[in-house]
MIDOVO-682890 format. One record per residue (C-alpha): y, z, x. Coordinates in pm, 1 decimal, decimal comma, always signed. Each point is the difference from the previous one (the first is absolute). Layout:
! MIDOVO-682890
[site [Y; Z; X]]
...
***
This chain:
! MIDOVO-682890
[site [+827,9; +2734,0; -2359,2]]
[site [-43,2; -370,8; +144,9]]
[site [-117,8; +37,0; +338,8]]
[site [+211,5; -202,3; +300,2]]
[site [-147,0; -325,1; +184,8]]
[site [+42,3; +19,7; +375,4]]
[site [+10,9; -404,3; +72,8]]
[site [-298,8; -36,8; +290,3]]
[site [-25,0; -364,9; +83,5]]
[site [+26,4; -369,2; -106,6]]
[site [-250,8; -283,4; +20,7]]
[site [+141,4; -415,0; -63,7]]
[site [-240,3; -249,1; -103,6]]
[site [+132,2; -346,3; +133,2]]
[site [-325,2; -242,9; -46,8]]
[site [-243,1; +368,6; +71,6]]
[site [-338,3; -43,6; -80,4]]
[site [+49,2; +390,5; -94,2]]
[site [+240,4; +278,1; +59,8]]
[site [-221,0; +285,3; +150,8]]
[site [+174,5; +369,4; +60,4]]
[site [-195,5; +148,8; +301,8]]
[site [+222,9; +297,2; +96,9]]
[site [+151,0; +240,0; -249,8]]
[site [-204,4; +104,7; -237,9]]
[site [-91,4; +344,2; +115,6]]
[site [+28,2; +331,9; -76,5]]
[site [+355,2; +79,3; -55,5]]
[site [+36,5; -105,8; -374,8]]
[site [-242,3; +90,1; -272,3]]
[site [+134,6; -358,8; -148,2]]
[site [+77,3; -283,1; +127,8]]
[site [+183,3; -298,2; -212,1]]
[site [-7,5; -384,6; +117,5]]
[site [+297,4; -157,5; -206,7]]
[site [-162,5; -394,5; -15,3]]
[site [+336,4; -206,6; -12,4]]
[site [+9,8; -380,7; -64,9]]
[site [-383,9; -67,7; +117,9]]
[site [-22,7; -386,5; -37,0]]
[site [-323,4; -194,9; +68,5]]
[site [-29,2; -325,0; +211,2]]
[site [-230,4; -133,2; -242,9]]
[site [+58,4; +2,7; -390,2]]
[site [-177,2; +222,5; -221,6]]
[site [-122,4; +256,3; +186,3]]
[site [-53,0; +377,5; -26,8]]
[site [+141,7; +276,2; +195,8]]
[site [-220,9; +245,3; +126,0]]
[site [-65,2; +317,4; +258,2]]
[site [-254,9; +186,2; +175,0]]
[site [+18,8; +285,6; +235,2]]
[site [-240,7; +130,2; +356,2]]
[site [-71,9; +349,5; -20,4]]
[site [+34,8; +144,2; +367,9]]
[site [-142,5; -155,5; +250,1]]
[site [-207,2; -260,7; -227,9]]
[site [+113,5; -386,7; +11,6]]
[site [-42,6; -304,1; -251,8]]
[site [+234,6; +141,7; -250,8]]
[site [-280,4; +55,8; -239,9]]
[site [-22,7; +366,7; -170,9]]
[site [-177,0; +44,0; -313,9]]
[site [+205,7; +22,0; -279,8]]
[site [-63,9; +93,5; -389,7]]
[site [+342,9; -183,6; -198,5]]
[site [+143,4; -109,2; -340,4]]
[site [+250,5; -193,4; -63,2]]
[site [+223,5; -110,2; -356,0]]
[site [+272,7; -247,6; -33,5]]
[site [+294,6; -180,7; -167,6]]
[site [+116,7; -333,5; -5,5]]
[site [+268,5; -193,5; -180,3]]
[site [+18,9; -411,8; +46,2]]
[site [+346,8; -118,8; +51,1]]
[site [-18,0; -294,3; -169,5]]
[site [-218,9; +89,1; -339,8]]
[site [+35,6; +370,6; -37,4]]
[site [-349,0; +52,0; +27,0]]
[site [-62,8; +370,2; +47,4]]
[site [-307,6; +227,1; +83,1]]
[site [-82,9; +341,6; +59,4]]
[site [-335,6; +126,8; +88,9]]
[site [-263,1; +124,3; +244,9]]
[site [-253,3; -233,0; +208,2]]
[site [-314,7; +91,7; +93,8]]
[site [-20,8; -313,8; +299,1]]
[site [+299,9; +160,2; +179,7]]
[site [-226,1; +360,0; +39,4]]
[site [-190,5; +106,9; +310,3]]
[site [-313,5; +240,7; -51,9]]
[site [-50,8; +106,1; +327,8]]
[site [+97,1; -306,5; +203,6]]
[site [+141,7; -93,6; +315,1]]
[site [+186,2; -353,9; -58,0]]
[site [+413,9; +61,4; +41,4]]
[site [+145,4; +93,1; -359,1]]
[site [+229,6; -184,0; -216,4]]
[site [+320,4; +169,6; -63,3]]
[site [+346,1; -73,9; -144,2]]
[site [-99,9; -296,6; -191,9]]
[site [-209,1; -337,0; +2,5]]
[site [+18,7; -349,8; +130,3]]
[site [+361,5; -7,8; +164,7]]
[site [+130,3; -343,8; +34,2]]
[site [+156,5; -110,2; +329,2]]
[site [+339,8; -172,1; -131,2]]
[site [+307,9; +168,9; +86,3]]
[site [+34,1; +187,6; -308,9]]
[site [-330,3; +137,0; +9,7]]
[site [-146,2; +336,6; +176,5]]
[site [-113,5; +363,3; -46,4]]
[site [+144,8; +271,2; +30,0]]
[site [-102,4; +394,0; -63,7]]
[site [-87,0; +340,2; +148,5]]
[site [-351,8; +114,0; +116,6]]
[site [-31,5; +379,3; +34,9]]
[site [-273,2; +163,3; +187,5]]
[site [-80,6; +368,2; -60,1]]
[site [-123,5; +233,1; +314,5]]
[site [-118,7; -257,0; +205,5]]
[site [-21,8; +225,6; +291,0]]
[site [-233,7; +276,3; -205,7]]
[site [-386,9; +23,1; +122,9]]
[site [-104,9; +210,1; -316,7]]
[site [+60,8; -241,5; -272,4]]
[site [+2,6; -374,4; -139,9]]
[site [+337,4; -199,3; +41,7]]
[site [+207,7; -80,3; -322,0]]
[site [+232,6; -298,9; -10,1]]
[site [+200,4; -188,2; -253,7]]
[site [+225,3; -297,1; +21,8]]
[site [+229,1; -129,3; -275,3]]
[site [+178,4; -328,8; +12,3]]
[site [+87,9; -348,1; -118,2]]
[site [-14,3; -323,6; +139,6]]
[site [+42,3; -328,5; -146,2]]
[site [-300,8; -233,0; -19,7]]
[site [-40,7; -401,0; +114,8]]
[site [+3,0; -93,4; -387,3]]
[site [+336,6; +144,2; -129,1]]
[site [-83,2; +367,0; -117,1]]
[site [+81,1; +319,5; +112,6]]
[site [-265,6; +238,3; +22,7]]
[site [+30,3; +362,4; +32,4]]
[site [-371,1; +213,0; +152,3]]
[site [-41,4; +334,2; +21,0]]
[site [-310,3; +100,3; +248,8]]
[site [-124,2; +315,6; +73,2]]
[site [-288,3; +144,8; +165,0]]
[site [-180,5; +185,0; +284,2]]
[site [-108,6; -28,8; +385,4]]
[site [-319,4; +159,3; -4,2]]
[site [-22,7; +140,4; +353,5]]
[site [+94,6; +317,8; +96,6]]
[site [+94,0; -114,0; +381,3]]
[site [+370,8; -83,0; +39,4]]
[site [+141,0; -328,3; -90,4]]
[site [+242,4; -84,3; +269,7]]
[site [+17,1; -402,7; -13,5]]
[site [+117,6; -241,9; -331,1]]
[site [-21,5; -324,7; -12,9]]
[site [+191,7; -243,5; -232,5]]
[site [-130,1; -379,0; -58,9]]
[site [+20,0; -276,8; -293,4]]
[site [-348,8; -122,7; -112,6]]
[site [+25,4; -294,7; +211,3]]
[site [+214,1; -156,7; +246,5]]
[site [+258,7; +135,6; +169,3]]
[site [+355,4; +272,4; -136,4]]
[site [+258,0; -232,0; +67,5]]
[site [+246,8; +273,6; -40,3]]
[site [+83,7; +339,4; -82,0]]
[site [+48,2; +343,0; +72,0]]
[site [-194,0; +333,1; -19,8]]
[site [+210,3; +311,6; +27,4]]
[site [-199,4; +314,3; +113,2]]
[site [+152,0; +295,5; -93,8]]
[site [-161,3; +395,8; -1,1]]
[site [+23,8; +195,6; -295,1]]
[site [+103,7; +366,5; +32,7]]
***
């Protein structure tokens, strides 16, 4: 049986260096889902990214273990690929973590969109899971599809997420916070 979302909150990018969620992430769902819709960067080719704060810690830096595997299809040539790349892992680092796809271009038909799930973010026994799927459509006519999954290892709550392009500022969008239960 498909459990219900119980909508939470909304965050709008207009020219935001980053959308951060500070307040609702707690306790009260096991899973929480942040439905990514039209995410468009202020520069051109640029990646889409997160990071979360476990309680009371700041910087948006957690140490994360990830993998990643994509799609893409170029409009123009057909030019397909499947497959898995190593570059777009983390082993145990703390940079924010590409999700949905890879370098989004800025023109009006261009963004990212997708859903980022995070498993038991308020539990203080284990690791946190995540996974995001989405598509986006890069600066040089392709549409990719990424798949990214992977865990927060810390076992103190993660109460803060943070959403930011690789560089330069989200000139619009909006994230969708919903709890899972």
């Amino acid at each position: 049986m498909a459990e219900a979302l119980t909508f939470i909150s909304t965050a709008t990018a207009s020219d935001s260096a980053s959308l951060d969620i500070t307040s609702g992430i707690d306790s009260t769902y096991n899973e929480y889902q942040f439905h990514c819709v039209n995410m468009r960067p202020a520069s051109d080719n640029q990646d889409f990214k997160f990071q979360v704060n476990a309680s009371g810690q700041s910087g948006f830096n957690e140490v994360m273990t990830t993998t990643t595997f994509y799609a893409y299809n170029r409009e123009t040539t057909g030019a397909s690929w499947v497959g898995y790349d190593t570059n777009e892992d983390q082993a145990q680092g703390t940079a924010y973590q590409k999700i949905f796809t890879y370098d989004t271009g800025n023109d009006s038909d261009e963004s990212v969109s997708g859903i980022l799930t995070l498993f038991g973010p308020s539990d203080t026994t284990y690791v946190k899971h995540f996974s995001a799927v989405g598509n986006g459509t890069a600066a040089y006519g392709y549409t990719i599809s990424m798949a990214t999954s992977g865990y927060i290892n810390t076992t103190t709550a993660i109460d803060e997420i943070s959403f930011a392009f690789e560089s330069g500022n989200i000139a619009a969008g909006t994230v969708h916070m919903y709890g899972v239960g």
